[in-house]
C-alpha positions as CSV (number, residue, x, y, z in Angstrom):
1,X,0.0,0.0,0.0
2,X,1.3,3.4,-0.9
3,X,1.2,5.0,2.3
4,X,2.3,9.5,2.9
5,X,3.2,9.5,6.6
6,X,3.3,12.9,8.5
7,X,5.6,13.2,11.6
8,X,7.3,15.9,12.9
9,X,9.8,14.0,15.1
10,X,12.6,12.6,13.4
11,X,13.0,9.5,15.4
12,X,9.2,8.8,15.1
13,X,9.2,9.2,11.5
14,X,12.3,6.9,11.3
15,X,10.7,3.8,13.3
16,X,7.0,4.7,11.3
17,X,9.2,4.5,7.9
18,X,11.2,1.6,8.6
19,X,8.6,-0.6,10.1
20,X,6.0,0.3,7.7
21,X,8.4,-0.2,4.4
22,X,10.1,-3.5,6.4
23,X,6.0,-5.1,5.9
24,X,6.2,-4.1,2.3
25,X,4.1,-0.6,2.1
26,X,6.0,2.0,-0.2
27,X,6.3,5.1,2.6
28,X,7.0,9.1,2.2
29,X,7.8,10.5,4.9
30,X,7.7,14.7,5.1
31,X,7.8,16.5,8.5
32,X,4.5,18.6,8.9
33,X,0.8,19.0,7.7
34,X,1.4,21.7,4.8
35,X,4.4,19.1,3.4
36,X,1.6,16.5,3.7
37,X,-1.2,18.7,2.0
38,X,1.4,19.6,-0.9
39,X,2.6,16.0,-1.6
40,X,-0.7,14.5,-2.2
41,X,-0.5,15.1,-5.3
42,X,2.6,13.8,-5.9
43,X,2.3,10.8,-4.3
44,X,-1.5,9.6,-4.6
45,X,-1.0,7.9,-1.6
46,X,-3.7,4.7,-0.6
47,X,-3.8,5.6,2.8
48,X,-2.4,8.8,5.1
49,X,-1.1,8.8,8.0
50,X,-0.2,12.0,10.3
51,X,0.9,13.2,13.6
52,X,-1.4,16.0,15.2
53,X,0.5,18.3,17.0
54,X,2.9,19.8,14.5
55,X,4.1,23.1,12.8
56,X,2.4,24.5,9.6
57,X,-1.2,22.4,9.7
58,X,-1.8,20.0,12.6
59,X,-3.4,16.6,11.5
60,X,-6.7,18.0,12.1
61,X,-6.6,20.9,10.0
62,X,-5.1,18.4,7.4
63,X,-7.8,15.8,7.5
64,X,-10.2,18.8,7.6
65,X,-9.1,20.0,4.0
66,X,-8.8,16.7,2.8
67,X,-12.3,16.4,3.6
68,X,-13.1,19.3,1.6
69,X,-11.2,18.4,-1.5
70,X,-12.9,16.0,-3.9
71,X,-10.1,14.0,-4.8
72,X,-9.1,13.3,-1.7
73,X,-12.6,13.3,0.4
74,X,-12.8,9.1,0.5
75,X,-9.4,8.8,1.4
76,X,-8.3,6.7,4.5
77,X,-6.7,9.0,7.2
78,X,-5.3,7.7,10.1
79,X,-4.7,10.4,12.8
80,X,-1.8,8.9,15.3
81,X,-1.6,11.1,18.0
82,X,-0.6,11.1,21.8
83,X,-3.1,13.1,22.4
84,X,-6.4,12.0,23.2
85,X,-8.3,13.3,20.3
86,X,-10.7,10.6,19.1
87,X,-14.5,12.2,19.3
88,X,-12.5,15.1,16.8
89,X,-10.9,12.8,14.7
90,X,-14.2,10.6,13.8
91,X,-16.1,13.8,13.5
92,X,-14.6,14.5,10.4
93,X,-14.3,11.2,9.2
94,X,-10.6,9.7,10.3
95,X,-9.3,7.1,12.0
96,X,-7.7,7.1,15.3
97,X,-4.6,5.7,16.7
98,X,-3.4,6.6,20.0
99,X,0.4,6.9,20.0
100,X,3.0,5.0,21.1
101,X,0.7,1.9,19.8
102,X,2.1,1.1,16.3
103,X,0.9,-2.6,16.3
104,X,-2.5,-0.6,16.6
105,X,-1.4,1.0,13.5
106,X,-0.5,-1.8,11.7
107,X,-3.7,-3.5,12.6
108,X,-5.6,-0.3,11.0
109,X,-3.7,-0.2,8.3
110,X,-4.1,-3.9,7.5
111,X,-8.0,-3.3,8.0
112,X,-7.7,-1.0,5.3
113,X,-5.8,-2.8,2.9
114,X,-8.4,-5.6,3.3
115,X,-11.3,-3.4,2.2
116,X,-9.3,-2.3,-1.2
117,X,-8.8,-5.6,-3.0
């Protein structure tokens, strides 16, 4: 799965990016919400998943305009955050992943895999 990961810390986006490529998915990895929202494009990712708490566009302000742009309103977003932001997330239409659980993630993003072929 072609996956555009959004993490502002460096170690974090390391372990997301190695783990993530090491079970086959083909990962970009940029540092912030506006990187994310530009590289959409440019990737057509399967699947996103961001970080909440970082500079230029949090991961709620990035699923929000996804959610306004039609070519990117169905898309799977996975918002992984430490912070307990689940009732926001669903609200406008993501998925939620409590950090530090990445076997959480890759259970999500397995789930979703399974619904695309």
């Amino acid at each position: 799965m072609k996956i555009l990961l959004a993490e502002d810390d460096r170690i974090i986006r390391t372990q997301l990016e190695v783990k993530l490529s090491a079970l086959g998915h083909s990962v970009t990895a940029v540092v912030d919400g506006q990187a994310l929202l530009e590289n959409l494009e440019v990737v057509w990712p399967d699947v996103v998943v961001t970080d909440d708490t970082m500079p230029r566009r949090s991961g709620l302000e990035v699923l929000g305009q996804m959610r306004l742009t039609v070519a990117h309103a169905g898309r799977p977003v996975i918002v992984f955050s430490a912070r307990d932001i689940e009732q926001a997330v669903w609200s406008i239409g993501g998925i939620f992943v409590l950090k530090p659980n990445i076997d959480e993630l890759v259970t999500t993003l397995d789930r979703i895999a399974s619904t695309m072929h």
